[in-house]
TORKOL-4160 file (C-alpha; in steps of 0.2 Angstrom, whole numbers, padded with zeros to 4 digits, m for minus):
295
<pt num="1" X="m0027" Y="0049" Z="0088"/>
<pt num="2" X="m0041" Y="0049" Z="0076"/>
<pt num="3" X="m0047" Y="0067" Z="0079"/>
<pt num="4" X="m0033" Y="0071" Z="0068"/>
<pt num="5" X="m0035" Y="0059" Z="0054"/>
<pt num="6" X="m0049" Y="0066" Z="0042"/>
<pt num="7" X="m0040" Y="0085" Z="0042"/>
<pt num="8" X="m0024" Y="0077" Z="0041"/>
<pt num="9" X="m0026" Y="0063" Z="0027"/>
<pt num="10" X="m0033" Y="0075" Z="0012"/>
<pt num="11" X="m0016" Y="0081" Z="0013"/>
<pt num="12" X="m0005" Y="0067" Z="0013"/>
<pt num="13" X="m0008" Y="0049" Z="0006"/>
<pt num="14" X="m0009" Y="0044" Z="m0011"/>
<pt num="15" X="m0002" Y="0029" Z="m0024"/>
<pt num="16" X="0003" Y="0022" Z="m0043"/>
<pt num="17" X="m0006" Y="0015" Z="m0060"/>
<pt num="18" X="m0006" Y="m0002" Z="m0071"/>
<pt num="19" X="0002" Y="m0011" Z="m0086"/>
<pt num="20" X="m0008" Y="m0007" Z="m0104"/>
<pt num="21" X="m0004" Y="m0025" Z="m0109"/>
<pt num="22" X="m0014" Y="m0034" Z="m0098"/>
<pt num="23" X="m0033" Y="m0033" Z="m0106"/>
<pt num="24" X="m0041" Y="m0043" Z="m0091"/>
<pt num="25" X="m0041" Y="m0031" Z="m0075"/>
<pt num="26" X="m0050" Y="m0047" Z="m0066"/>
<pt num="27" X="m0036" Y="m0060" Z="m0069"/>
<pt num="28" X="m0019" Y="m0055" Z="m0068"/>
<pt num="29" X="m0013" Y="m0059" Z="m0052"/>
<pt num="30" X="0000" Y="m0068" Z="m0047"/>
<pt num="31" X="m0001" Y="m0088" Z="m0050"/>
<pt num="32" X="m0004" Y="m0096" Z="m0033"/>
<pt num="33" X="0013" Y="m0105" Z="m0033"/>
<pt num="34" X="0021" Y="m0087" Z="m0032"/>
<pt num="35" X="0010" Y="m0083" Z="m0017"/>
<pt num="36" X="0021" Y="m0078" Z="m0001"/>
<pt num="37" X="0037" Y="m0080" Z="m0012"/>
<pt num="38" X="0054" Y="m0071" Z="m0008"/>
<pt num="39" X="0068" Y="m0064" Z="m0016"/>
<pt num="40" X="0085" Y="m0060" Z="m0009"/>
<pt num="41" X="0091" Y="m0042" Z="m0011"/>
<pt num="42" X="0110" Y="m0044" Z="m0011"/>
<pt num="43" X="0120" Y="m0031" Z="0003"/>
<pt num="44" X="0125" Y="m0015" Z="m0002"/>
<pt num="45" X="0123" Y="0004" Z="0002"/>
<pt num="46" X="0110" Y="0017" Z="m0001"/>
<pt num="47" X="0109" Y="0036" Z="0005"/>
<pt num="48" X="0099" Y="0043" Z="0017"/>
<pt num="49" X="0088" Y="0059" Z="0018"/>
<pt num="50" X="0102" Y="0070" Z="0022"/>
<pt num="51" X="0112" Y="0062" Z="0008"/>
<pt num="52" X="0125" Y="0051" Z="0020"/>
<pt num="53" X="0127" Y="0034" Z="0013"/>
<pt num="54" X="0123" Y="0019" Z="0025"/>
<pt num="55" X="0126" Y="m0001" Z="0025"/>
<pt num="56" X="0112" Y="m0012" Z="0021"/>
<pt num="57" X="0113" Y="m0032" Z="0027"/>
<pt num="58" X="0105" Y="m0043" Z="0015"/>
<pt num="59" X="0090" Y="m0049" Z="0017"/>
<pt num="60" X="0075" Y="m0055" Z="0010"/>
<pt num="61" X="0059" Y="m0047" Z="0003"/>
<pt num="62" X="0041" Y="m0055" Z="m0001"/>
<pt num="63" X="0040" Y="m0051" Z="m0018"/>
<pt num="64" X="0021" Y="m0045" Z="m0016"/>
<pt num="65" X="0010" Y="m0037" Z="m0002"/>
<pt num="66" X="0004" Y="m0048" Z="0011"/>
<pt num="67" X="m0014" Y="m0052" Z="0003"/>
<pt num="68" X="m0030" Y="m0052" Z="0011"/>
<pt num="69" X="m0029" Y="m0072" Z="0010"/>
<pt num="70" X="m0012" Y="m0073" Z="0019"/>
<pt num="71" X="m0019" Y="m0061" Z="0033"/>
<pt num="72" X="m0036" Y="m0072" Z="0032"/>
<pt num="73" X="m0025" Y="m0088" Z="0035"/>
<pt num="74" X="m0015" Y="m0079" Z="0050"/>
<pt num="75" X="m0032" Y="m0074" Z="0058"/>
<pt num="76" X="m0039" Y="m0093" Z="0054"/>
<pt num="77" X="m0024" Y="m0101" Z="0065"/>
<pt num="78" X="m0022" Y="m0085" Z="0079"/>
<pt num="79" X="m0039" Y="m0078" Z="0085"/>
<pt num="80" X="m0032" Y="m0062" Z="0081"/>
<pt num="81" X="m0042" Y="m0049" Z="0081"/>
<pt num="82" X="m0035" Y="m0029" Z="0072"/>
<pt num="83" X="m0036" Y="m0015" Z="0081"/>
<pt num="84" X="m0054" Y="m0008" Z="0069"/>
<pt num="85" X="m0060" Y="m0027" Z="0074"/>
<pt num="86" X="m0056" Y="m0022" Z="0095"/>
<pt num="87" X="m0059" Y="m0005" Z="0095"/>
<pt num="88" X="m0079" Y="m0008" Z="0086"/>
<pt num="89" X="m0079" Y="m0024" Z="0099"/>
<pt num="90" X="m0076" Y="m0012" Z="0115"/>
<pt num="91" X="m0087" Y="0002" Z="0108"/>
<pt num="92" X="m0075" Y="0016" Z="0106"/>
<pt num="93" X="m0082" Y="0034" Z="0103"/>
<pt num="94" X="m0068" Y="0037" Z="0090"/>
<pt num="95" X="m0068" Y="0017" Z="0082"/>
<pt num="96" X="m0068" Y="0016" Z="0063"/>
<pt num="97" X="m0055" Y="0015" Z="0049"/>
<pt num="98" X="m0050" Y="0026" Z="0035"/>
<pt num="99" X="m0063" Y="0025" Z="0020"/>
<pt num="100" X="m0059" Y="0035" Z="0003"/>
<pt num="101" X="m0075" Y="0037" Z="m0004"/>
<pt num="102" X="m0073" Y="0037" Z="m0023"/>
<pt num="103" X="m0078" Y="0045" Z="m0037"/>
<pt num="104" X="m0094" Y="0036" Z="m0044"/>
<pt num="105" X="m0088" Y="0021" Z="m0054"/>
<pt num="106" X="m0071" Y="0026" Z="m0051"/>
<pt num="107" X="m0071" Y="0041" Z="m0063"/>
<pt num="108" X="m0081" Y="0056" Z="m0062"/>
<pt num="109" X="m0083" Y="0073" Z="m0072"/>
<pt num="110" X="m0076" Y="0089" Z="m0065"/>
<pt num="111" X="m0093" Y="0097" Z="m0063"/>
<pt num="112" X="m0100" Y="0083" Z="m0052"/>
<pt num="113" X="m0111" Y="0091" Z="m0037"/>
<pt num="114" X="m0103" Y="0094" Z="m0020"/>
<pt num="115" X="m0114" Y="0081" Z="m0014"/>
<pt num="116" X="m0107" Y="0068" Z="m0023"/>
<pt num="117" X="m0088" Y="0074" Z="m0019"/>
<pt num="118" X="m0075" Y="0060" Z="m0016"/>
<pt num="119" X="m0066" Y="0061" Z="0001"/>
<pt num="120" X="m0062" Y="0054" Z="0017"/>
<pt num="121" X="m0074" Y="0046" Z="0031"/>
<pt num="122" X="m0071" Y="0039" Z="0046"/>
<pt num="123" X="m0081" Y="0021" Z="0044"/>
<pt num="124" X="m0089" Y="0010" Z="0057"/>
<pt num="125" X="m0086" Y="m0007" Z="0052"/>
<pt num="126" X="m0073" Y="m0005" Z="0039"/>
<pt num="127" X="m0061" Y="m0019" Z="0043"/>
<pt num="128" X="m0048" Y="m0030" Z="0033"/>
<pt num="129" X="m0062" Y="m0043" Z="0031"/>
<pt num="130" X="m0077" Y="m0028" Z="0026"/>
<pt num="131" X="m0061" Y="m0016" Z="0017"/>
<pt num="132" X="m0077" Y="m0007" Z="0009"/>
<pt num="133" X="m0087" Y="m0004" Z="0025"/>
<pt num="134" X="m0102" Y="m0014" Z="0032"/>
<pt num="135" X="m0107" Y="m0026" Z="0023"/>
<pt num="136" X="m0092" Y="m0029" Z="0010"/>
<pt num="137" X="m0082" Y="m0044" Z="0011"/>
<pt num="138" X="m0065" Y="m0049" Z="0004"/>
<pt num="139" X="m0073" Y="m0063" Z="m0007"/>
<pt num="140" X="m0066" Y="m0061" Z="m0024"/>
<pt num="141" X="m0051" Y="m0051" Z="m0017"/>
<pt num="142" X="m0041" Y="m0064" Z="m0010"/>
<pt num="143" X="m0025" Y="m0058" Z="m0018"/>
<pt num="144" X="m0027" Y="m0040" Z="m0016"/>
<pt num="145" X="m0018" Y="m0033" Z="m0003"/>
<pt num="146" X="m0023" Y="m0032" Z="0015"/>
<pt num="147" X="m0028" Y="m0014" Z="0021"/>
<pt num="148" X="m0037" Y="m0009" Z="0035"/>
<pt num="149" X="m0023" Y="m0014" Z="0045"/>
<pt num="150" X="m0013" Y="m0005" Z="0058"/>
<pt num="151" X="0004" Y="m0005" Z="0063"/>
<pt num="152" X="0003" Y="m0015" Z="0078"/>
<pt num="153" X="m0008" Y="m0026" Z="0066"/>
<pt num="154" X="0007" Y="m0030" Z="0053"/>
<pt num="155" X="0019" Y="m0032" Z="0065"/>
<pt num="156" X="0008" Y="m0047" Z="0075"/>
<pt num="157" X="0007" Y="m0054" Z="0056"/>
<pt num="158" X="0026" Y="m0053" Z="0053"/>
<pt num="159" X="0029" Y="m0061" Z="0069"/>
<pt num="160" X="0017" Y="m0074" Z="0066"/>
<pt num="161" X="0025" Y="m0077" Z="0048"/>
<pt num="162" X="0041" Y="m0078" Z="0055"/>
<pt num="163" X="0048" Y="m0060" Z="0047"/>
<pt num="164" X="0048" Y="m0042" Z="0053"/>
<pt num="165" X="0043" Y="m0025" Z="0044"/>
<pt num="166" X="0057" Y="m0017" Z="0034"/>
<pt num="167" X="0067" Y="0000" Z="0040"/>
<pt num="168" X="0064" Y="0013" Z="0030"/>
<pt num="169" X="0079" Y="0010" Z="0023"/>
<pt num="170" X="0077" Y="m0008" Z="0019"/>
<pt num="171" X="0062" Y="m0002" Z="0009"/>
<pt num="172" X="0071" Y="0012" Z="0000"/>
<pt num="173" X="0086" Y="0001" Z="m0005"/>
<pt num="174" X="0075" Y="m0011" Z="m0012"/>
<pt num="175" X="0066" Y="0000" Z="m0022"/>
<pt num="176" X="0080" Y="0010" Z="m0028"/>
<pt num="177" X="0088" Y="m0007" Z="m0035"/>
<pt num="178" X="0070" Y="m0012" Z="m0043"/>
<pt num="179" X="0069" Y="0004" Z="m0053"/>
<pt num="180" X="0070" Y="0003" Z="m0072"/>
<pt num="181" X="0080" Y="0017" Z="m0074"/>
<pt num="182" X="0091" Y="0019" Z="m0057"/>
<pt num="183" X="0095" Y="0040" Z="m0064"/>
<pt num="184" X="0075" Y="0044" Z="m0063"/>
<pt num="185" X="0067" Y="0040" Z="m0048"/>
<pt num="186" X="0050" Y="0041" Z="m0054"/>
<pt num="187" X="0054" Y="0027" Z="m0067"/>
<pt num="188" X="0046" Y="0015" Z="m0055"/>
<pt num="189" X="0028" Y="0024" Z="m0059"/>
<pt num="190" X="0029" Y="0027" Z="m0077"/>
<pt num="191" X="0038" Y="0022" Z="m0094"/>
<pt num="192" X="0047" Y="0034" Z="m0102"/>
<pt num="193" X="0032" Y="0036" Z="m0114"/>
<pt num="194" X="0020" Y="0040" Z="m0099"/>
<pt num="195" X="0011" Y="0024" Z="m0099"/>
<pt num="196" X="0008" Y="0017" Z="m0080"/>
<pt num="197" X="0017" Y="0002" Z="m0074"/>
<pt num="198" X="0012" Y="0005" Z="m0056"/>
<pt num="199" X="m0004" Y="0006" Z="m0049"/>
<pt num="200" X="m0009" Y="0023" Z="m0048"/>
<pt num="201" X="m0021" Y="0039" Z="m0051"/>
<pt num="202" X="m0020" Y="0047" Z="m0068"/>
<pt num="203" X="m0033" Y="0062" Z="m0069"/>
<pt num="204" X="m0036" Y="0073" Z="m0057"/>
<pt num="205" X="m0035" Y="0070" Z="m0038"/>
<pt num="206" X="m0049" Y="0067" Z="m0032"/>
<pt num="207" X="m0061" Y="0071" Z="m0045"/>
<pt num="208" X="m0056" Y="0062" Z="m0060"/>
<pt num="209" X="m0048" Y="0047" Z="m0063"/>
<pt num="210" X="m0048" Y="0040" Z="m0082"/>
<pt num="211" X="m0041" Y="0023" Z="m0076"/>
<pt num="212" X="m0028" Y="0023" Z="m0088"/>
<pt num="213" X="m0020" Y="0007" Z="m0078"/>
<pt num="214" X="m0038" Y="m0001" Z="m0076"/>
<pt num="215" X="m0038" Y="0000" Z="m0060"/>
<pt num="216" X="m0049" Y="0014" Z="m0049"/>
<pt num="217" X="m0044" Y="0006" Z="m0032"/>
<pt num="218" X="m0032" Y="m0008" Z="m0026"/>
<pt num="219" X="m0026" Y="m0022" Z="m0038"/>
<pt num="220" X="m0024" Y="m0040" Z="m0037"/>
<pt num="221" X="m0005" Y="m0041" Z="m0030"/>
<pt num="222" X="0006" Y="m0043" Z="m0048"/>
<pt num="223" X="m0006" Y="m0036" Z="m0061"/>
<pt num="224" X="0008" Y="m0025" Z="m0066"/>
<pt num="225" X="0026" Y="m0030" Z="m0070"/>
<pt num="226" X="0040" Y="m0034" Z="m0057"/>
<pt num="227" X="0055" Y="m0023" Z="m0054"/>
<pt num="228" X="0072" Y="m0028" Z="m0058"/>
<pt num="229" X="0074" Y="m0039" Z="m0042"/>
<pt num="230" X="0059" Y="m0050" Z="m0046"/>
<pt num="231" X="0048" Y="m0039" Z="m0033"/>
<pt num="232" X="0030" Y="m0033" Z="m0038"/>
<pt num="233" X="0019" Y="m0017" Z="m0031"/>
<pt num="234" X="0035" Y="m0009" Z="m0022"/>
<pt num="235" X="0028" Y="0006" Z="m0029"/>
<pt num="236" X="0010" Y="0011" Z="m0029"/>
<pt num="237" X="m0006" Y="m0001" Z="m0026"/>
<pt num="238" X="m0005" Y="0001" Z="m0007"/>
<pt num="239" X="0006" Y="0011" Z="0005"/>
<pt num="240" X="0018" Y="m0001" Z="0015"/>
<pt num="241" X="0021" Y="0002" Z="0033"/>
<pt num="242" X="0039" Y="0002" Z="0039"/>
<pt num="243" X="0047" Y="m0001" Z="0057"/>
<pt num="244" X="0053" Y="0016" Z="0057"/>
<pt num="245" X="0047" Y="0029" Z="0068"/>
<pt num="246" X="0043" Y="0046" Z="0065"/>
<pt num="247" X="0037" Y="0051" Z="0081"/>
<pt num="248" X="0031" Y="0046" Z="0097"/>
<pt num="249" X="0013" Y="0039" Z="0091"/>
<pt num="250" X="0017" Y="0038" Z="0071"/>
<pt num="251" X="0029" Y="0027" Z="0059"/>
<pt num="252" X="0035" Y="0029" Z="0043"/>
<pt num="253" X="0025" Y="0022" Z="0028"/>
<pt num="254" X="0033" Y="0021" Z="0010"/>
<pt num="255" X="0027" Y="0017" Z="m0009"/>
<pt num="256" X="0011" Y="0027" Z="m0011"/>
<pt num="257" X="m0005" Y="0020" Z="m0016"/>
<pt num="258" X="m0018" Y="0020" Z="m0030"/>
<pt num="259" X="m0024" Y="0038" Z="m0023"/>
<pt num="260" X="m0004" Y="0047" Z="m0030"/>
<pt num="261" X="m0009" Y="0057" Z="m0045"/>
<pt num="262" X="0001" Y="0069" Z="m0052"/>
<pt num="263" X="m0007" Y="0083" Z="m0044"/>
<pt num="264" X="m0006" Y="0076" Z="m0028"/>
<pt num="265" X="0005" Y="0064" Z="m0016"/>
<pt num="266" X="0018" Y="0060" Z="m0031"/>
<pt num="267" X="0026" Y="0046" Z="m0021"/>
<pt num="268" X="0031" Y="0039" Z="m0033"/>
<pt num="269" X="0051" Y="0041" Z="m0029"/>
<pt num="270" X="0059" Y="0027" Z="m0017"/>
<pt num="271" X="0066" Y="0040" Z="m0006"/>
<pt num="272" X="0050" Y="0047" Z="m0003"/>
<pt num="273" X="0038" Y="0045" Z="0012"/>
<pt num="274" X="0025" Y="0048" Z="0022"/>
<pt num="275" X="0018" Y="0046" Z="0040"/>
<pt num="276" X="0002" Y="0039" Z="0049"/>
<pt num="277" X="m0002" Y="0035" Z="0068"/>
<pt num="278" X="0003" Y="0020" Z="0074"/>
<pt num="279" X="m0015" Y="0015" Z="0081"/>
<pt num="280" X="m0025" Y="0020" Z="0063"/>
<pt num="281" X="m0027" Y="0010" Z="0047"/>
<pt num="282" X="m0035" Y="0014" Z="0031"/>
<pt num="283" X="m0041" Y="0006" Z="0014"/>
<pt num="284" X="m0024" Y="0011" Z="0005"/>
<pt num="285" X="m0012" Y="0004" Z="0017"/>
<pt num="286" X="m0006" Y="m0012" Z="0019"/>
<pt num="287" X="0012" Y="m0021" Z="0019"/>
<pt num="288" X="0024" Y="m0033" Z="0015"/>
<pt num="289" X="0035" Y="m0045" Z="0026"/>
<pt num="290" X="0055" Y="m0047" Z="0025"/>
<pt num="291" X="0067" Y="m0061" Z="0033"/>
<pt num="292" X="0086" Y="m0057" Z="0037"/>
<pt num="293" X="0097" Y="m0066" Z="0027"/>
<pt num="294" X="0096" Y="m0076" Z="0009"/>
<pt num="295" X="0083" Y="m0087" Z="0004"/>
């Protein structure tokens, strides 16, 4: 499976940008009481690709990404070990996980060297709990979201939490209702004026990034303000696995991540989507949990 990530990636996966009012890009998360909180998304209906219009039950959503310290705590209480941690344990040729290697110090100039490109790697001993490669740790990023995490990983979580994965549906329902301005589906990236209210890459992909939204990588889950339902970081930050296939060995993932720039990815509408193999994680995918019913 992995053969065909490092072709395949540079022409897929991306993300969304960051709230000009907050001046501290170190302490803007969510308040610890709000950690793991959920809203209830109310029943209704919303189109699918091919434009038919299909029931959706209510149900109810985390309002952020599972965090690095919920997925910590799951670890903590199972044993469980993801599928980078298993595959490095059993010595697999092909073990690793996706790594974006960034510009240096987030932004770099146009005429930096090939040498110092940004790009993908396959990295040995990137994990959830080293998200930077060998030797990193999560200390300090408690509440930013888990990555590194296949699909097989977030689905042991959910069960353990007592939730599942939302359809792609679910996911597109919700962010549909969340968007500030339900006629433009890129309103869940940008204000009208252009300033980014989702975490995202404004420069040039993957070259340039003026940090506009203060963040060059993944933020602290709620550094940027909620949708209409009360929900955080639907759109941008971290792509969200869904429990949606799309083929044999791949599932749907929706939202984009910090890597969506206007020149590339541009997921930034609800109805758009992506893919990844079932068996691979990166450092710019994660997800969030929902349960049936109200809360």
């Amino acid at each position: 499976m992995r053969s065909c990530f490092l072709f395949s990636v540079a022409f897929l996966i991306g993300g969304c940008a960051r709230n000009d009012q907050a001046s501290d890009a170190t302490n803007c998360a969510l308040s610890a009481d709000r950690i793991g909180s959920f809203v209830t998304i109310p029943a209704g209906y919303v189109k699918n690709r091919t434009g038919l219009e299909k029931e959706i039950a209510s149900f109810s959503i985390q309002i952020h990404e599972v965090t690095n310290q919920q997925f910590s705590a799951f670890v903590q209480a199972t044993g469980y070990a993801s599928e980078a941690e298993q595959d490095l344990q059993n010595n697999r040729d092909d073990a690793g996980s996706g790594l974006f290697k960034m510009p240096s110090s987030g932004i770099s100039q146009k005429n930096e060297t090939l040498a110092n490109e940004p790009g993908w790697t396959l990295s040995k001993g990137a994990t959830w709990s080293s998200p930077g490669g060998p030797g990193t740790t999560i200390a300090a990023k408690e509440n930013h979201p888990v990555v590194h995490v296949s699909l097989n990983d977030a689905l042991a979580y959910a069960d353990w939490a007592g939730a599942r994965l939302p359809t792609e549906l679910e996911w597109q329902y919700a962010a549909t209702l969340g968007l500030p301005d339900k006629h433009d589906q890129d309103s869940g990236a940008y204000s009208p004026d252009g300033v980014p209210i989702a975490n995202t890459w404004q420069g040039v992909f993957p070259f340039f990034n003026t940090t506009k939204d203060l963040f060059a990588e993944s933020s602290p889950v709620g550094c940027f303000p909620s949708d209409r339902n009360g929900v955080y970081d639907l759109i941008g930050n971290v792509w969200e696995w869904t429990d949606t296939r799309k083929g044999d060995d791949s599932h749907i993932i929706k939202g984009g991540s910090f890597l969506c720039a206007d020149n590339f990815c541009r997921r930034f509408k609800p109805i758009a989507r992506e893919s990844q193999e079932i068996d691979f994680s990166t450092n710019h995918i994660g997800f969030r949990v929902i349960k049936d019913g109200t809360t």
